[in-house]
PANU-594518 format. One line per field, with one value per residue (C-alpha): x, y, z; chain. Coordinates in steps of 0.02 Angstrom, whole numbers. Layout:
// residues N
xx	(X, ...) $
yy	(Y, ...) $
zz	(Z, ...) $
unit	(A, ...) $
//
This chain:
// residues 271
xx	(0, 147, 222, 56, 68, 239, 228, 68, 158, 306, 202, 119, 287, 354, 184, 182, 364, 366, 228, 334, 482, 367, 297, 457, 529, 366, 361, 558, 518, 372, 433, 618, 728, 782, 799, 836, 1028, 1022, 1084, 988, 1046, 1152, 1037, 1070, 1035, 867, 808, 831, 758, 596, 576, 595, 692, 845, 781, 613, 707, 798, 641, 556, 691, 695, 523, 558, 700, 590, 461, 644, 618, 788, 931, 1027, 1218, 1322, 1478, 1370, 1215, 1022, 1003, 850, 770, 637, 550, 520, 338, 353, 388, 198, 126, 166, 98, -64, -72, -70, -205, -341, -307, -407, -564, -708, -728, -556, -562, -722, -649, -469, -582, -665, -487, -419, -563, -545, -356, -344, -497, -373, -205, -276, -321, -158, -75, -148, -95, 75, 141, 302, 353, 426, 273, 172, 304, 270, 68, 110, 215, 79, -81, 45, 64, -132, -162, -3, -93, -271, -310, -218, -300, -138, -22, -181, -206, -32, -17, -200, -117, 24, -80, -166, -22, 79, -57, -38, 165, 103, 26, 172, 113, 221, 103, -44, 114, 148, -17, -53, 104, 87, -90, -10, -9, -186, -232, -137, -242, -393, -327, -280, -465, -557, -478, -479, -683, -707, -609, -741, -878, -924, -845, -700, -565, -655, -687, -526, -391, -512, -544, -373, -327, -459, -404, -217, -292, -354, -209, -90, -237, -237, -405, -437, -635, -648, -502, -609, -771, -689, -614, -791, -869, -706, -754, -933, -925, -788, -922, -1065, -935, -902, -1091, -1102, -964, -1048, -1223, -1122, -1015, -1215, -1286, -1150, -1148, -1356, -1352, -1223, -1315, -1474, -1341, -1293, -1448, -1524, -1398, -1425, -1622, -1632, -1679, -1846, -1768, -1688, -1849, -1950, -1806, -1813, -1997, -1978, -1862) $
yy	(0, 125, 105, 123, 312, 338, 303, 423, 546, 543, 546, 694, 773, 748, 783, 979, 983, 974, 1137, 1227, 1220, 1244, 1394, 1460, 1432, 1510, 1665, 1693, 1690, 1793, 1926, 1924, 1859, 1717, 1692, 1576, 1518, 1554, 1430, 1393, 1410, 1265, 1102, 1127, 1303, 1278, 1146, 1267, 1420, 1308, 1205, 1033, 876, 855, 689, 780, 928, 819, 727, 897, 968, 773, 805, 965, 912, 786, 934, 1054, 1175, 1140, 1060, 969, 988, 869, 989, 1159, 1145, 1167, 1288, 1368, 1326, 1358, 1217, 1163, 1152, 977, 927, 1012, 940, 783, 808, 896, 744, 621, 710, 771, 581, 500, 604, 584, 655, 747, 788, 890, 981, 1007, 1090, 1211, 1261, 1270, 1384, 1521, 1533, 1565, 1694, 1803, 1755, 1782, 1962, 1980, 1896, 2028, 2189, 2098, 1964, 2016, 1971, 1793, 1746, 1788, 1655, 1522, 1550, 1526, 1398, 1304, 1359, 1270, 1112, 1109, 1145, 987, 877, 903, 717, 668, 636, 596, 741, 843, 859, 911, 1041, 1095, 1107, 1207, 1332, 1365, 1339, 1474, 1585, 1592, 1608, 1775, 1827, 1822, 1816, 1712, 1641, 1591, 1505, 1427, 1383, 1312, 1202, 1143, 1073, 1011, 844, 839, 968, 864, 697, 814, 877, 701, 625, 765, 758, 583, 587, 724, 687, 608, 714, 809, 989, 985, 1003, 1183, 1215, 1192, 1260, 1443, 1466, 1444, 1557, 1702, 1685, 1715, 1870, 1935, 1922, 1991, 2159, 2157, 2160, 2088, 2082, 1983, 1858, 1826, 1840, 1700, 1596, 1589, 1519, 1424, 1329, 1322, 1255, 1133, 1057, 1039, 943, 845, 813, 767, 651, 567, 524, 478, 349, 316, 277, 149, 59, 43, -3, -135, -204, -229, -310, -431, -475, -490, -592, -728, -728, -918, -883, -918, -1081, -1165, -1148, -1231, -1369, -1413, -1423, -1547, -1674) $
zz	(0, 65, -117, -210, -123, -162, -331, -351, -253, -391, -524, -449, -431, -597, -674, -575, -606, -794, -787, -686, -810, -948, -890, -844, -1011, -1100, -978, -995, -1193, -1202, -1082, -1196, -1076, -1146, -1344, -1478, -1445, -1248, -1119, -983, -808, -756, -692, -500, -493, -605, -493, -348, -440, -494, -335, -421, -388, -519, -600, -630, -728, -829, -877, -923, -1014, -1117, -1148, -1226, -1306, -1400, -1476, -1517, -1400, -1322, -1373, -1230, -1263, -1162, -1097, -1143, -1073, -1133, -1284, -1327, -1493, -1614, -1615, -1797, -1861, -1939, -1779, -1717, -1862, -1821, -1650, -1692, -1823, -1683, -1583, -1745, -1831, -1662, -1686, -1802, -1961, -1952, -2172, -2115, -1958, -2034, -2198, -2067, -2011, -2178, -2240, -2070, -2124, -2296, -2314, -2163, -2282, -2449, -2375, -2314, -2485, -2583, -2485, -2435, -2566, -2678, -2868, -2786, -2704, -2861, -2967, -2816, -2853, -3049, -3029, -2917, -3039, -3173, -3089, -3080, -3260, -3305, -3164, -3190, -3243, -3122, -2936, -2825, -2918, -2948, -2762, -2729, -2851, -2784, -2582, -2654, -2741, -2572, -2482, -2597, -2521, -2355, -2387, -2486, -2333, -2257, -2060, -1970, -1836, -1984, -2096, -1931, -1907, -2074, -2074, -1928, -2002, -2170, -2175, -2148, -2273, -2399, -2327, -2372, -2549, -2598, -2525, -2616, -2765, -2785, -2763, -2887, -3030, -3115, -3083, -3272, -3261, -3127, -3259, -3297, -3137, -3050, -3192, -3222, -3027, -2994, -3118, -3072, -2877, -2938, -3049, -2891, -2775, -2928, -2950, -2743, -2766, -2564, -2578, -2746, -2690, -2533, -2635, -2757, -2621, -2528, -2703, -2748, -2564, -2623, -2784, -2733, -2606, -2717, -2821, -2689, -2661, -2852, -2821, -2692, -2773, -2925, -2831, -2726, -2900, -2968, -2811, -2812, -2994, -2976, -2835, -2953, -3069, -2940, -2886, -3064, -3106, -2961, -3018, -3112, -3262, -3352, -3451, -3317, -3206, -3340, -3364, -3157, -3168, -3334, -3233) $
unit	(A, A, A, A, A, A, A, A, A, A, A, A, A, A, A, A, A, A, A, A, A, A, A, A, A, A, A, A, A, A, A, A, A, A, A, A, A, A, A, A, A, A, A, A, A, A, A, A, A, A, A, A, A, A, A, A, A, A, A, A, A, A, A, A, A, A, A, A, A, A, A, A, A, A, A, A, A, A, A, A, A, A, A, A, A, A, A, A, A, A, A, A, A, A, A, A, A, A, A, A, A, A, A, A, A, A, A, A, A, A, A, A, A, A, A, A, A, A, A, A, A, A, A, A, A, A, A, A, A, A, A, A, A, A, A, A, A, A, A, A, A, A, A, A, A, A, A, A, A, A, A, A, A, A, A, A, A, A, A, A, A, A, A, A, A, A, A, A, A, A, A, A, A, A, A, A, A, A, A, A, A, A, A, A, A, A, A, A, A, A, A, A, A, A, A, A, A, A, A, A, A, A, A, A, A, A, A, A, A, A, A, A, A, A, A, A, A, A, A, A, A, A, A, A, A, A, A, A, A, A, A, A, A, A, A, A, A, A, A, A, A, A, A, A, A, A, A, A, A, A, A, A, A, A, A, A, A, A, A, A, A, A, A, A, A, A, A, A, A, A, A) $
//
């Protein structure tokens, strides 16, 4: 019994000891005092500072060492780093992929962002981001048959975008989200590709969002991107009682099929 408490007593410890040394390393950030490339204070006198056991620092500044928030230099000490947003991708991956209907909630996200960036894109976004949009809207037109390469070249269009808004948090933000818009991309485009129309659809409205953001014309990029969002889902909806249809006709098929047939009834009676 004694060690059953011990144990939830040092799991309570570590567990209030890793907050401590988060907050202290988001406050000391936020307020300036530390930076990117600053050493920490040596492990003894952090301990002391934050009121922790030295096993339960290490373990915190591990577990930030794992998401690259610090870097733990044998002989130096712990550096502060910018964490790298593949590495919260993968992490908000992990947590979105467990819940229900995650193409759906990720699409919500996705639409909130780029309405604020393409705003942005069109009051802030330079000759080079302009190229990166071209370049994309010309992988769409080379790819448009195609659903796997079609759906990449669609992300990077979007994704071009929110570069040209050039806001470091939203950029952040989006990346950190990327995998899964790519998931959605790829699922979307792989439904639609046969519905009558798409090839129109996606190469022109491309092309007139790209006119906008090159005019920085901010209300008809957002007006376009609103009906580019719309008429993508009714595609998808097309999609969906096309691929309803097929499956209910092949079903008759099937079950036509295992009807005996006229002949062979007549023949059974016969013998």
């Amino acid at each position: 019994m004694s060690t059953e408490i011990s144990i939830t007593r040092d799991e309570v410890e570590a567990k209030g000891g890793y907050e401590r040394v988060v907050t202290f390393l988001r406050d000391q950030l936020l307020s300036g005092q530390l930076k990117t490339g600053d050493c920490l204070l040596p492990e003894r006198e952090l301990a002391l500072r934050l009121k922790v056991s030295r096993p339960v620092l290490r373990e915190a500044l591990r577990a930030l060492a794992m998401i690259g928030a610090v870097e733990i230099r044998h002989g130096v000490g712990t550096i502060v780093k910018r964490p790298d947003v593949s590495t919260l991708g993968e992490f908000f991956t992990f947590v979105l992929a467990q819940q229900a209907d995650v193409i759906d909630d990720i699409m919500e996200a996705r639409v909130a962002i780029e309405h604020h960036a393409i705003r942005l894109a069109c009051r802030r976004a330079t000759q080079s981001d302009f190229d990166r949009i071209a370049d994309a809207l010309g992988l769409i037109v080379e790819t448009i048959h195609e659903a796997e390469a079609g759906g990449v070249a669609d992300f990077k269009f979007h994704e071009a975008i929110v570069r040209a808004a050039h806001s470091p948090t939203l950029a952040s933000i989006y990346g950190s989200l990327s995998s899964l818009m790519m998931r959605s991309h790829l699922d979307r485009r792989e439904k639609i590709i046969q519905v009558e129309g798409i090839d129109a659809f996606l190469i022109d409205h491309h092309r007139l969002i790209f006119s906008a953001v090159v005019a920085r014309d901010a209300p008809k990029a957002d007006e376009l991107l609103t009906r580019h969002f719309e008429i993508g889902a009714d595609f998808r909806r097309r999609a969906t009682m096309l691929v309803s249809g097929a499956s209910k006709a092949a079903d008759r098929s099937a079950a036509k099929a295992a009807e005996p047939s006229p002949i062979a009834s007549i023949g059974r009676q016969d013998s």
